[in-house]
Phi, psi and omega in degrees: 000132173315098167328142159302148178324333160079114152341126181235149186242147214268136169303344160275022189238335155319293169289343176295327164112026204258349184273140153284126187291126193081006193280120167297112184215160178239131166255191166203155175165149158285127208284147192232358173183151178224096190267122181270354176291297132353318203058016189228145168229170170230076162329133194217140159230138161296108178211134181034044171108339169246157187273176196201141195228153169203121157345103165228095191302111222236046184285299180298329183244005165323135349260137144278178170273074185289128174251121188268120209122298191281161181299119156265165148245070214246153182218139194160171196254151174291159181187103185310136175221110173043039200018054182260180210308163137328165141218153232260136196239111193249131185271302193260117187225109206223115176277110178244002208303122162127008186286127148324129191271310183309320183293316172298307174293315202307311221273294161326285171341317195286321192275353171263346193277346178277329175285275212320310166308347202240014179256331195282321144275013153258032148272328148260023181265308198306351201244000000 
């Protein structure tokens, strides 16, 4: 069976704790370190003066080209671990380097304000 299509959540919305532990999801962040010994990277994106950091776990999508620096895109489930930060269980690990990051968030922004407009009528055609 297929994972689901995954959500997508801005990597500080991630660490905040605001993501449900096994929750399908899609990020982005510039990969910032890759330990292959680990199986693990670490993503990071800039929002309002902080870096942000995210946990990924690359078990799954072993062996890759890891590029350091460059723009990722990942999809994969959340995972509580001895209660340090989550981490991203990566189904899908996608080098996207040259996507406009701005364009990309605006596009998020858009695309929840629109689920969100289109659960609010069917909640009142429902009622």
């Amino acid at each position: 069976m297929m994972p689901s299509a995954g959500v997508y959540y801005f990597p500080w919305e991630i660490n905040s704790g605001s993501v449900p532990d096994g929750e399908t999801l899609r990020t982005f962040g510039r990969l910032h370190c890759y330990d292959m010994v680990q199986s693990e990277a670490i993503l990071t994106a800039l929002h309002s003066s902080v870096q942000h950091q995210v946990r990924v776990c690359t078990s799954f999508v072993e062996p890759f080209q890891a590029q350091l620096g460059s723009l990722y895109v990942v999809l994969g489930e959340t995972e509580e671990r001895d209660g340090e930060r989550p981490v991203l269980k990566a189904r899908v690990l996608t080098c996207v380097e040259g996507m406009n990051l701005p364009w990309l968030e605006q596009a998020i922004q858009e695309q929840r304000r629109y689920f969100r407009e289109r659960q609010g009528e069917e909640e009142s055609s429902a009622s």
